[in-house]
N, C-alpha and C positions, 0 to 999 in steps of 0.2 A: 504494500500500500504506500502509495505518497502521496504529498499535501501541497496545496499550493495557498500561497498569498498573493493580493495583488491588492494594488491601492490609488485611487483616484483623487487627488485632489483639486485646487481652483490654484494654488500655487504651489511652487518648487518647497519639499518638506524635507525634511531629513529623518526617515520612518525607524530611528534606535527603539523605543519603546516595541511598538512591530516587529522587527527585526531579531531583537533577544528574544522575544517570545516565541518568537517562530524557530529562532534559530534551535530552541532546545526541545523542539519537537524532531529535529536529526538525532534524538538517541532510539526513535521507531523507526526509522527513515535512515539507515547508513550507508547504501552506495552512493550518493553524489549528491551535492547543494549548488544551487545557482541562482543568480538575483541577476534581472536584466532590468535597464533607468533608462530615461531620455535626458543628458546631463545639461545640453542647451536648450532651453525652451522655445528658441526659435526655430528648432533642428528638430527632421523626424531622426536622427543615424541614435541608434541605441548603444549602449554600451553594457556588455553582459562580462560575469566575472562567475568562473562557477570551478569545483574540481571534484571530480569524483573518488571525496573519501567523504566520512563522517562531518558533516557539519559542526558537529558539539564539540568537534576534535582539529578542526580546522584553525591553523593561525592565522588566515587569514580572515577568513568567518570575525572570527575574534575582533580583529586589528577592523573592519567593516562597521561592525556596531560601537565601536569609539572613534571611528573617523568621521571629523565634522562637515568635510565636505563633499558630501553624497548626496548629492539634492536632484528633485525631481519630480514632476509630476505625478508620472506615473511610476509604478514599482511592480513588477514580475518577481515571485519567489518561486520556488522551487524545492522540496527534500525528495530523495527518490529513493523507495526499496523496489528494487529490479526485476520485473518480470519479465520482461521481453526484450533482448539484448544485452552484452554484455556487458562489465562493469568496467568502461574507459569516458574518458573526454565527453569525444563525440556521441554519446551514449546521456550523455547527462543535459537535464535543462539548463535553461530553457536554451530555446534552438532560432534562430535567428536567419534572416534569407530580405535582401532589396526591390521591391517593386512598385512599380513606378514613380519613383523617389522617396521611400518611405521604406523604414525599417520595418519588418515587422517581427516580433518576439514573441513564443508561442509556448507555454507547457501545459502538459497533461495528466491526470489523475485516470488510474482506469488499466485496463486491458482489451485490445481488441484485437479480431483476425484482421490482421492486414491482409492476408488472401483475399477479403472482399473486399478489400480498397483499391478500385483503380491503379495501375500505375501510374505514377505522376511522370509527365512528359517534358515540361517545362523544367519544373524544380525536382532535383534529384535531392534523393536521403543521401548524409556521410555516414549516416552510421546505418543499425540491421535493428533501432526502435520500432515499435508500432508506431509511438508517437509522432518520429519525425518524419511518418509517409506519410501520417493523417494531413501533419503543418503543410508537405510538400503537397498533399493533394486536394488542400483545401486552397493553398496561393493557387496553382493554376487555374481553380473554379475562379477565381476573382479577378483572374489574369482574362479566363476568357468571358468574365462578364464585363470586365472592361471598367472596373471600380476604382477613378479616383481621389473621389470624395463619395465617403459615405451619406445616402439615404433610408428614408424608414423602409421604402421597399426593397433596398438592399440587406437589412437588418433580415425582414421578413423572410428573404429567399436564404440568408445563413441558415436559420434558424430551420428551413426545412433542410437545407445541406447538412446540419450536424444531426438532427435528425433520424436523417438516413444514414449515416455513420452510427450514431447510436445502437440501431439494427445490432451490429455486429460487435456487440462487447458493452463494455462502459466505457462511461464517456462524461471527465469531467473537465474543462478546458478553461486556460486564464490566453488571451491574445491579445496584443496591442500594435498600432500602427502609428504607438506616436501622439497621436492624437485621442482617441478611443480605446478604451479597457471594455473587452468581449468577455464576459463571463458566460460561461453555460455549464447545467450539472446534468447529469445523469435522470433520465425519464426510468429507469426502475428504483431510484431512491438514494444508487450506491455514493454512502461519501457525500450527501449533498454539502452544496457550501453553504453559505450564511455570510453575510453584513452587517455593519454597525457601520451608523451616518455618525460625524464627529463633526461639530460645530459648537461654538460657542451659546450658555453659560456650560464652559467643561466641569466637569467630575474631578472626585478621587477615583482612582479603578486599582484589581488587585490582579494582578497577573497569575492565571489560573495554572499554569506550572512551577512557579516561583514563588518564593514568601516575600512581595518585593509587592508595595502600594506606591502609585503617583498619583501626586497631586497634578492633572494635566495644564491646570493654567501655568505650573510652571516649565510648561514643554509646549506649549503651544501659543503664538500671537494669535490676536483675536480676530485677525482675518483671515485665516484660513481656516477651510471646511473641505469636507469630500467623506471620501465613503475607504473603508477598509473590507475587505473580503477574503475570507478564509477557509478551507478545510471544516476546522473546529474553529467554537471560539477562544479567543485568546485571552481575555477578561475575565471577569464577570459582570459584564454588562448583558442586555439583555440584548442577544443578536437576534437577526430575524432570517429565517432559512430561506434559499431561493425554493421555488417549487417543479418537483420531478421537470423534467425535458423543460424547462425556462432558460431563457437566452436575457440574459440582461449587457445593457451597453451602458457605459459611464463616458462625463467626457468635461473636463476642467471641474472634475469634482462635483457632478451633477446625475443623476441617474436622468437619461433621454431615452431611451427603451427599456419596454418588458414586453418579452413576446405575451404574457399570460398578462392579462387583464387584474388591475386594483383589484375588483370587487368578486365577492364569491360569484363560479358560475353557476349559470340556473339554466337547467336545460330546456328547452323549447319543445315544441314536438317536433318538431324535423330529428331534434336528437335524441329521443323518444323512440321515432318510430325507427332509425337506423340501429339502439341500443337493442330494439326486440328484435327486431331481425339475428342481431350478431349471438345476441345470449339464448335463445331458441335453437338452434342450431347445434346439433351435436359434434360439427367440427369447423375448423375456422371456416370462414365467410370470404370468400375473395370479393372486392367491392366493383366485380362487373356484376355478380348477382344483387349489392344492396342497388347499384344503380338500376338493374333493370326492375328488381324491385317495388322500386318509387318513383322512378320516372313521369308516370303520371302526373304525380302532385311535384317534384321537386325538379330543375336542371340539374344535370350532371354537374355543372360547376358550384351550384350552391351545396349539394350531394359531398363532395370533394373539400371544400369548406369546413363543414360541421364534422367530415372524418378527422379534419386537423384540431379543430376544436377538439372533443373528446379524449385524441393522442394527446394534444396536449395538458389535458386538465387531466390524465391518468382514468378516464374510464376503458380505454379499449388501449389493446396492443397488437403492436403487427408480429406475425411470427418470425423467429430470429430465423428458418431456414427459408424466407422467400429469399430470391435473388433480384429482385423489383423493388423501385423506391414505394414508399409508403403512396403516391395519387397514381399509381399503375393502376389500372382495372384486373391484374394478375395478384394485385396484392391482397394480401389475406391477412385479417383480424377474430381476435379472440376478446371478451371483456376482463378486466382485471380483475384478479381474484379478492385485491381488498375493497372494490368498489361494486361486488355480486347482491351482495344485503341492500344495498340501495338504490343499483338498479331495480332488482325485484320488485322491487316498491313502487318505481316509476313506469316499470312497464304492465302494472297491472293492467 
């Protein structure tokens, strides 16, 4: 298992309190730590520093959380226990790659089959990660969507991109381009992350691995604000979890996307009547039958819509051996097993 941090502020911070906290979560986490910054604020070019040994045990690690000049917007952390390739450098986060004038910095939480990940044609992996084919093969989607400046329907089409990555493993991701911190976690639960918003009147807080309390107004001026994001929380404040398969985007310390909607959802009958369909069914549902279906009453593209709604709010899942994106008409859904109770209920 490994954990990531990353951190969104309105201005250049210097994240020590973040940092020791995190950094001593590398005694679960011993193949490799890395921490990627934007050190100019007028610059996307990143600067990553990482080695693959123990964090808790690193001198450099160390000599990082007392150096005062490490400022930055944005912040990418990284501790890695290694599943998937071996334990060197290039193997270690986070993983770094130029396009179209913009760094982008990328780590990962999770396991997947890279066998189902396209090869990436553009950007090649250095190392034999899952992680760094997923980075290589998510730049080339944005290489040939031709992304550069992010908008919300950009946001929207990642979000069904990881997605479909998710299919094939877990999937928790911290990525930035410089300007924007991409967070997404896991649509089965694994490892979700969490947030805490930090702005002024600050706290005392007690760092939930350490027997160490700060007073933060005396580590923070009172004009900056932004958002920290973690693995676990690092506090004991009161974090707030992202939710299954949620993409959220930050950007000068501001949350400007969430794939998932504020307010609780309330299902409709369109999603009603697509829930009975799939939970009736004694084997998965490929969505050319809910389409033909309800065609009568619904189009295909609204059909398509509320199958994304659903994935995303965790009532349905696609199954992990189709080889089709989730808006394929080959694609096949099942209902989630902890949301069967309350289906039931809805589709009386």
């Amino acid at each position: 298992m490994c954990e990531l941090l990353g951190l969104s502020f309105n201005k250049q911070i210097r994240p020590k309190i973040s940092f020791v906290a995190f950094r001593r979560r590398a005694r679960y986490n011993p193949h490799g730590w890395g921490i990627a910054f934007y050190p100019n604020p007028d610059s996307f070019a990143a600067f990553i520093l990482k080695e693959a040994i123990p964090g808790h045990k690193s001198e450099l690690a160390a000599f990082l959380s007392r150096y005062p000049n490490i400022r930055s917007r944005i912040f990418i952390c990284h501790v890695r226990r290694a599943t998937k390739g071996g334990l060197s450098y290039r193997n270690t986060h986070p993983f770094a790659r130029e396009l179209f004038g913009r760094e982008y910095v990328f780590a990962h939480n999770g396991t997947v089959n890279e066998g189902r990940i396209p090869q990436p044609s553009r950007f090649k992996p250095m190392g034999n990660s899952d992680s760094e084919r997923i980075f290589c093969y998510l730049l080339d989607r944005i290489y040939e969507r031709g992304i550069r400046s992010w908008s919300r329907e950009d946001f929207d089409w990642l979000h069904g991109l990881l997605m479909e990555i998710d299919m094939y493993g877990t999937l928790n991701i911290m990525m930035s381009d410089g300007e924007h911190l991409f967070c997404y976690t896991d649509a089965d639960g694994y490892n979700t992350l969490c947030y805490i918003r930090r702005e002024p009147p600050y706290l005392r807080i007690k760092l939930r691995d350490l027997d160490w309390e700060i007073d933060l107004n005396l580590e923070k001026s009172h004009d900056q604000r932004g958002y920290i994001v973690a693995t676990y929380p690092l506090t004991n404040e009161q974090w707030t979890s992202l939710s299954p398969g949620e993409l959220i985007v930050f950007k000068d310390g501001e949350m400007i996307y969430r794939s998932h909607r504020e307010e609780a959802f309330k299902p409709t009958q369109i999603d009603i009547d697509i829930l009975r369909i799939i939970r009736r069914s004694p084997h998965r549902v490929p969505l050319r039958q809910i389409v033909n279906r309800l065609k009568t009453r619904y189009t295909k593209q609204k059909i398509k819509h509320h199958i994304k709604l659903l994935l995303c709010y965790g009532y349905i899942r696609q199954d992990r051996r189709d080889r089709v994106p989730w808006h394929s008409l080959q694609a096949t859904f099942y209902t989630h097993p902890r949301k069967r109770k309350e289906i039931d209920i809805l589709i009386v």
